[in-house]
C-alpha positions in Angstrom: 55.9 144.3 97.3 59.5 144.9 98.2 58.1 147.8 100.2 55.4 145.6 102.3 58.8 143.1 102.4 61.0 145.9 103.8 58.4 147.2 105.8 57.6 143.8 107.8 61.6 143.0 107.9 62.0 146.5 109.7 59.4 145.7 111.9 60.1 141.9 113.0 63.9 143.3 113.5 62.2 146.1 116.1 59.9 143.6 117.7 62.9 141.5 118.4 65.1 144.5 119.4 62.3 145.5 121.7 61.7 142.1 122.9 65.3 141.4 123.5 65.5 144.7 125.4 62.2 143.7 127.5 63.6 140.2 128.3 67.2 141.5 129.2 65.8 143.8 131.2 63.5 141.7 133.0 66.2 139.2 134.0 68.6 141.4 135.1 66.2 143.5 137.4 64.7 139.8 138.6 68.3 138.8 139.3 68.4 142.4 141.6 65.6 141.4 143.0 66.7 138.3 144.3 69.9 139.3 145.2 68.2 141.6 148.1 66.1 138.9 149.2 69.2 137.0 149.8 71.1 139.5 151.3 68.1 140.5 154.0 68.1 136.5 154.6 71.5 136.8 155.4 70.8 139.2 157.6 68.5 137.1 159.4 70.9 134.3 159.9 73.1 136.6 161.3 71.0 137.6 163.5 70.0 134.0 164.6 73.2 133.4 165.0 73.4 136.0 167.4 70.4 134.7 169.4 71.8 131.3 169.4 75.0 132.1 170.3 75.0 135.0 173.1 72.7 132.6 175.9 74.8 130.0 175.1 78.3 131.4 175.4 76.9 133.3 178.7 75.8 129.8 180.6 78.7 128.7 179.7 80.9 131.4 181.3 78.7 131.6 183.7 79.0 127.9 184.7 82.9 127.8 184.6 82.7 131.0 186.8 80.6 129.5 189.2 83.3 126.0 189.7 85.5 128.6 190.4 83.9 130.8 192.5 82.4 128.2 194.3 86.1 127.1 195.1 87.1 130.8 196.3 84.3 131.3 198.0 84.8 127.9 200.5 88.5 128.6 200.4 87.7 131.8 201.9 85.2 130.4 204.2 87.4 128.2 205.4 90.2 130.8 206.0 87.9 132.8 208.0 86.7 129.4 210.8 90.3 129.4 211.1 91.2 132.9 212.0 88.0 132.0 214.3 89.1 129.7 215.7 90.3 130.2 219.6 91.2 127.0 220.6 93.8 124.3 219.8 91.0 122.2 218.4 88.9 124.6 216.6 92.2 125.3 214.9 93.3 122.2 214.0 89.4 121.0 212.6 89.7 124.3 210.8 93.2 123.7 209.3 91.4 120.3 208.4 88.7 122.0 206.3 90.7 124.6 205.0 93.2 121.9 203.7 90.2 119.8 202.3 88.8 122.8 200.3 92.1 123.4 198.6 92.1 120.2 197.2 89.8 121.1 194.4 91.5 124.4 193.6 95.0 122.2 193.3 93.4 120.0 190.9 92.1 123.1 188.7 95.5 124.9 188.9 96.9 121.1 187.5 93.9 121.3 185.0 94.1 124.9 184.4 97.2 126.5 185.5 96.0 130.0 185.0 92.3 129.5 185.9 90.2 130.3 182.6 87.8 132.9 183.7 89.3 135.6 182.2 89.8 133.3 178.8 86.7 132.7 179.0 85.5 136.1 179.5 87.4 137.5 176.3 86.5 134.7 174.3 82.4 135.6 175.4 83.7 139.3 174.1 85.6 138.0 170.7 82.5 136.2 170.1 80.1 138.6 170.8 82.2 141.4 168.5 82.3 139.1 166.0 78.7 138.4 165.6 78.0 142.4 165.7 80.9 142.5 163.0 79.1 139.5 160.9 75.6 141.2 161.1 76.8 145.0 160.1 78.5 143.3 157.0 75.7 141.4 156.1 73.7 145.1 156.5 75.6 146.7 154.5 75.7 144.3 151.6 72.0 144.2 151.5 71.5 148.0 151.9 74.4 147.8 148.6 71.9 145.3 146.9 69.3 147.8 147.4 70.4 150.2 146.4 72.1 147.8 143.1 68.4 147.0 142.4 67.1 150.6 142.4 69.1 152.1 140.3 68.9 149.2 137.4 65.2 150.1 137.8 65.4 153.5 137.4 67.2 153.9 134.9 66.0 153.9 131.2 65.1 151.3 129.5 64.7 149.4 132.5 62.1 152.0 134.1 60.1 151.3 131.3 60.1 147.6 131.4 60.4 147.0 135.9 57.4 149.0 135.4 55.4 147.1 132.9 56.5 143.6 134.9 55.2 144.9 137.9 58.7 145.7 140.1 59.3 148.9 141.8 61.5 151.0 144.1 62.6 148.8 147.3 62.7 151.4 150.1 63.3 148.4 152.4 67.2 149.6 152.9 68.3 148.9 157.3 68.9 152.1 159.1 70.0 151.3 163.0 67.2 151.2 165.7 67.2 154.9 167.7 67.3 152.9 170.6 71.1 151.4 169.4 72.6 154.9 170.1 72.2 153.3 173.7 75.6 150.9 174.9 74.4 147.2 175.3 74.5 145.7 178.4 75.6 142.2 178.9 74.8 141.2 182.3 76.3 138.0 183.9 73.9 137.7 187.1 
């Protein structure tokens, strides 16, 4: 009897070292598991956030460029009807119109005494490097995840179990588009 005893203590002790092992395993490779999800989501906000951002940071350089160049480009109109101009007359209504299409560049220069285009050119470029910075991070963590998840899967005892609970290998990890060799273009027109 103490035998049958032992026996079934020996066993219930190895079911519950085996189960133990089976549900360990199983929640640390489901915890992997979800950790890549996550960090390919994050990826994906990323590169929202890139989407959202670039149009929108372009009209809006591209509309303060245009005040601007509007103003140059009447300024410099104007400049030219007067070097036109042959008579007394012509000059004077052309010193008119020149004068009247300085006005607005006066009140930008009292607005924005170095005229922002360029600011707002570098901060289009800080933005833009940002996001690219933002969305290799977030590729590299999940590639890390990856490659986090596939090796608590391979090894043993967890091979055993991710196989029995149905996970495997994630070959998923980001490798850069052939066509990225290529420089971007960011055009403005």
């Amino acid at each position: 009897m103490k035998k049958g005893l032992v026996g079934v203590i020996v066993l219930v002790v190895l079911l519950l070292l085996v189960g133990g092992s089976w549900v360990s395993a199983h929640n640390t490779i489901a915890v992997k598991s979800n950790q890549t999800d996550a960090a390919f989501h994050d990826i994906d906000v990323n590169l929202q956030r890139r989407a959202d951002l670039i149009p929108n940071l372009v009209a809006s350089v591209k509309g303060y460029a245009k005040v601007e160049t509007d103003i140059l480009t009447k300024i410099a109109e104007a400049r030219s009807g007067l070097l036109q101009a042959q008579t007394p007359g012509e000059k004077l209504a052309a010193n008119d119109r020149l004068s009247a299409t300085l006005l607005p560049l006066t009140r930008l220069q009292e607005t924005y005494p170095d005229l922002k285009s360029n600011q707002q050119f570098m901060r289009l470029e800080d933005e833009l490097s940002g996001t690219e910075n933002r969305i290799a991070v977030a590729r590299k963590r999940y590639n890390d995840t990856v490659l986090d998840y596939n090796n608590t899967i391979s090894v043993f005892p967890n091979s055993l179990w991710a196989g029995l609970s149905g996970y495997h290998r994630k070959d998923t990890y980001y490798s850069a588009d052939p066509t990225s060799r290529q420089a971007p273009k960011v055009d403005f027109n």
